[in-house]
C-alpha positions in Angstrom: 130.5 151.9 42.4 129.1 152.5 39.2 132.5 152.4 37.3 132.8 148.7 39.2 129.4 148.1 38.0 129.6 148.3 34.4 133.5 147.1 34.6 132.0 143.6 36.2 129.0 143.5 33.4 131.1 143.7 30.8 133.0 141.1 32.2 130.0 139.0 32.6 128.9 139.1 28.7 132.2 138.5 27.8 132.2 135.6 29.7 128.8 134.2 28.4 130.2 134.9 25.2 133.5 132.6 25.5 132.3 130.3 28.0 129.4 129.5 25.1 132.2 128.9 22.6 133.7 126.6 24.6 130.8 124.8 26.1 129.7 124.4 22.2 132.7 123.0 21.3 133.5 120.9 23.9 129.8 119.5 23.7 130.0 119.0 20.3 133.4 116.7 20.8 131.6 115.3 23.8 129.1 114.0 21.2 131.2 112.5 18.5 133.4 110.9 21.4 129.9 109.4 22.8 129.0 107.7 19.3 132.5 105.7 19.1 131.7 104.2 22.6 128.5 103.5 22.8 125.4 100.7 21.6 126.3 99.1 18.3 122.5 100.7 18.2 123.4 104.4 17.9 127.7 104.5 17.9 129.8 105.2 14.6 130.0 102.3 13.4 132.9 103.6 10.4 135.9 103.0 13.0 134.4 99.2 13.4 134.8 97.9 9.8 137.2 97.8 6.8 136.7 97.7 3.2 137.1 94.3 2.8 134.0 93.6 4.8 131.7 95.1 1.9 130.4 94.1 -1.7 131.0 97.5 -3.6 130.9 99.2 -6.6 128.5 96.7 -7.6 125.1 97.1 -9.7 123.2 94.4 -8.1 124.7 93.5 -4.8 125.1 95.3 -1.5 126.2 94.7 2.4 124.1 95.9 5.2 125.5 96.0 8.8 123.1 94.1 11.4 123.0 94.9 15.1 121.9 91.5 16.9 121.5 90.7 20.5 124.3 88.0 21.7 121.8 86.4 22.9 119.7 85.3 20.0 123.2 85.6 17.7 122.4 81.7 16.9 118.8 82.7 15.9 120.4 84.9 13.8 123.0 82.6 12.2 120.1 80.2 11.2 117.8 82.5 10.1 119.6 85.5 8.1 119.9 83.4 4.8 115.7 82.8 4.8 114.1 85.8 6.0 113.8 86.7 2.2 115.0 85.6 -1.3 118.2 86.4 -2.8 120.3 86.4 0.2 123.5 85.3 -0.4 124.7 82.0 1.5 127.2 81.9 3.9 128.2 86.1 3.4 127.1 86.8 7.5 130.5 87.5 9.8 131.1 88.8 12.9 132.9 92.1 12.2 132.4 92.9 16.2 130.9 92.3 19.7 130.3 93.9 22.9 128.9 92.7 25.9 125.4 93.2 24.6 125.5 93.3 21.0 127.1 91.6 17.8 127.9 93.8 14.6 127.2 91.3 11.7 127.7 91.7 7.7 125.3 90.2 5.3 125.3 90.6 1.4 122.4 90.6 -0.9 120.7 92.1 -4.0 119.8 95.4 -3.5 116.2 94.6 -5.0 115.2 92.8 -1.5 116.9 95.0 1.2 114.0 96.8 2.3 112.0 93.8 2.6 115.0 91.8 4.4 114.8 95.3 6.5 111.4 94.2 7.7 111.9 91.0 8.5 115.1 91.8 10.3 112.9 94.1 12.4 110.1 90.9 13.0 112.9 89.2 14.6 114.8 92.0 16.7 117.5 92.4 14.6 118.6 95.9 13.7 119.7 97.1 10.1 122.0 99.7 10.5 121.8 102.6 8.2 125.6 102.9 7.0 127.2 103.4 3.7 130.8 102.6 3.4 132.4 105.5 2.1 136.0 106.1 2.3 136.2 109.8 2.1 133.1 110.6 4.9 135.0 108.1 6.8 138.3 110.5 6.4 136.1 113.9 7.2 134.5 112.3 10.3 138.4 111.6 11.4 139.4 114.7 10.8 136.3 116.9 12.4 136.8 114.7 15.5 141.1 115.9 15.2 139.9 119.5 14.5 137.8 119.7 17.4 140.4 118.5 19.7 142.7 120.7 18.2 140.3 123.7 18.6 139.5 123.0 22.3 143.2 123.0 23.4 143.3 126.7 21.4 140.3 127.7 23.1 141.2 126.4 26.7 144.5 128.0 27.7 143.7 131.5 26.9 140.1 131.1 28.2 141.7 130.0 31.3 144.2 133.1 31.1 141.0 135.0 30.8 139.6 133.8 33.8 142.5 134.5 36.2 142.8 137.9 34.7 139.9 139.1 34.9 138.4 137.1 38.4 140.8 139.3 39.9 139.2 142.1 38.4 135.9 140.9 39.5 136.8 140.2 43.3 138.2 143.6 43.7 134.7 145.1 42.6 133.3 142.7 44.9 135.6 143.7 47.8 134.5 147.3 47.1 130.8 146.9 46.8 131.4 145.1 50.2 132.9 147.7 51.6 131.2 150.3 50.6 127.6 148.2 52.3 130.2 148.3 55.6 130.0 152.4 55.3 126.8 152.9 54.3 125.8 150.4 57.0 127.8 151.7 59.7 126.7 155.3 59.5 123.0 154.3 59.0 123.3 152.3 62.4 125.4 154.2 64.2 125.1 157.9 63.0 127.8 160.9 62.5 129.9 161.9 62.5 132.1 158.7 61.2 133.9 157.0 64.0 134.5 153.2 62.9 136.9 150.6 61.8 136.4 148.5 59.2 138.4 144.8 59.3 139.1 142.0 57.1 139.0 138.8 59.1 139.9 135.1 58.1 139.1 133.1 61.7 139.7 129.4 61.9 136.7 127.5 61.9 137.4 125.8 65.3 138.0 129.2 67.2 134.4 131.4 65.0 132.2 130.5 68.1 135.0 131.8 70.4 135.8 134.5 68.3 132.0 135.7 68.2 131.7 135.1 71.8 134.7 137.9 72.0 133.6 140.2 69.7 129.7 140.2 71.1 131.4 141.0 74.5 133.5 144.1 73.3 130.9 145.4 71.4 127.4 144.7 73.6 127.1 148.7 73.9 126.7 149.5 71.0 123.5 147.1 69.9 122.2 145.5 73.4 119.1 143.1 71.9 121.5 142.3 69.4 124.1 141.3 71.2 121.6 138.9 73.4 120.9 137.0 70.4 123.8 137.4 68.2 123.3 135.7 64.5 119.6 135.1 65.1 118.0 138.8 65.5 114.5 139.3 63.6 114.2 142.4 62.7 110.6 143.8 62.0 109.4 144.9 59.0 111.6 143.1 56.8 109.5 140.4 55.1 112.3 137.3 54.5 115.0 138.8 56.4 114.1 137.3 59.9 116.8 135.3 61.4 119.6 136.6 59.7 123.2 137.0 60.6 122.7 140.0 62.8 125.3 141.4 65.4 126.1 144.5 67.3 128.8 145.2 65.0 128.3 145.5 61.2 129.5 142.1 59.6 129.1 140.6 56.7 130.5 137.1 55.0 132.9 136.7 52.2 133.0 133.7 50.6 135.8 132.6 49.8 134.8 128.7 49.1 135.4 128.9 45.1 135.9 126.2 42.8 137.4 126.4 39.2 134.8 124.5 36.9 136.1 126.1 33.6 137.4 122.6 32.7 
């Protein structure tokens, strides 16, 4: 029992240890794959917009990216070119829409953007902070590629893992089990050792009849608990009233698993 012990603890901080790396990585891809589908508020907005849409490489003139509600999108269109000086006229389009929101470009002198900020702000409409660059755009490709790539590597063997070594886990659990049904046994019924242990898998529609069965061939052994079979309280255990208690030794295996390692 010991041997199973420390065979099903090492098991255990292995698995903390790869199911970590996994849950890391997989929440980290989770993450990225949230910002390219969600609000124009909070989403990656580099996959939405093209070169063309900016003003670069210039000394005195920039693009910013607005968020704005659909539903003021005509305040916006009369206002953008007023809400401060040096705006330049006619630069606002459309780069995208969803059902809520409306990703708009606007160019002006870099001298004014942080008051234009403001005054986006006065009238609900959102300044994104977003730089178009073409190599972060590249990287942020490529992490999203190299997590998926690193996932798929972790995920097959981590599954291998699993089935490997549940097995090795369930036969430790089997023993421990059977080793209570001994100790159990002989601390109920006494020596010398005259039982037999058995591995039963009932259908659910015949467990009351097969209770009824086994309470009737084995009444001698345990009389009050075979009077109220499953529902015995037994004195002195604080918590343990009402507890699956027959004239046999029994106990349940659970065998109602499910695999959540995806």
């Amino acid at each position: 029992s010991n041997l199973c012990f420390q065979q099903v603890s090492q098991i255990e901080t292995d698995l903390k240890t790869k199911a970590t790396a996994y849950n890391n990585l997989k929440g980290n891809l989770q993450n990225l794959e949230r910002k390219s589908t969600g609000s124009l508020f909070t989403r990656n907005l580099a996959e939405l917009v093209k070169r063309e849409d900016f003003v670069l490489d210039s000394e005195y003139l920039q693009t910013l990216l607005v968020v704005v509600p659909r539903n003021i999108i005509h305040d916006w269109q009369a206002k953008y070119e007023t809400l401060t000086d040096m705006i330049v006229p006619r630069s606002s389009r459309t780069l995208f829409e969803d059902d809520e929101n409306c990703l708009c470009s606007v160019t002006l002198f870099r001298k004014v953007a942080e008051d234009f900020k403001n005054r986006c702000r006065e009238n609900k409409f959102m300044v994104r902070d977003f730089t178009y660059n073409e190599k972060d755009i590249a990287d942020g490709k490529m992490e999203v590629s190299k997590l998926e790539d690193d996932k798929k590597k972790l995920y097959g063997p981590l599954v291998k893992w699993l089935k490997v070594n549940f097995g090795e886990s369930f036969s430790a659990w089997i023993h421990v089990k059977a080793l209570r049904i001994f100790v159990e046994s002989v601390l109920r019924y006494g020596l010398p050792v005259n039982f037999l242990a058995v591995l039963m898998q009932p259908h659910k529609k015949t467990t009351r009849k097969l209770r009824e069965v086994l309470n009737q061939l084995y009444a001698h052994l345990d009389s009050p608990a075979s009077q109220d079979a499953g529902q015995m309280e037994i004195p002195g255990l604080v918590g343990l009233s009402n507890v699956d208690y027959y004239p046999y030794v029994y106990y349940k295996i659970s065998l109602d698993l499910v695999d959540s390692a995806r």
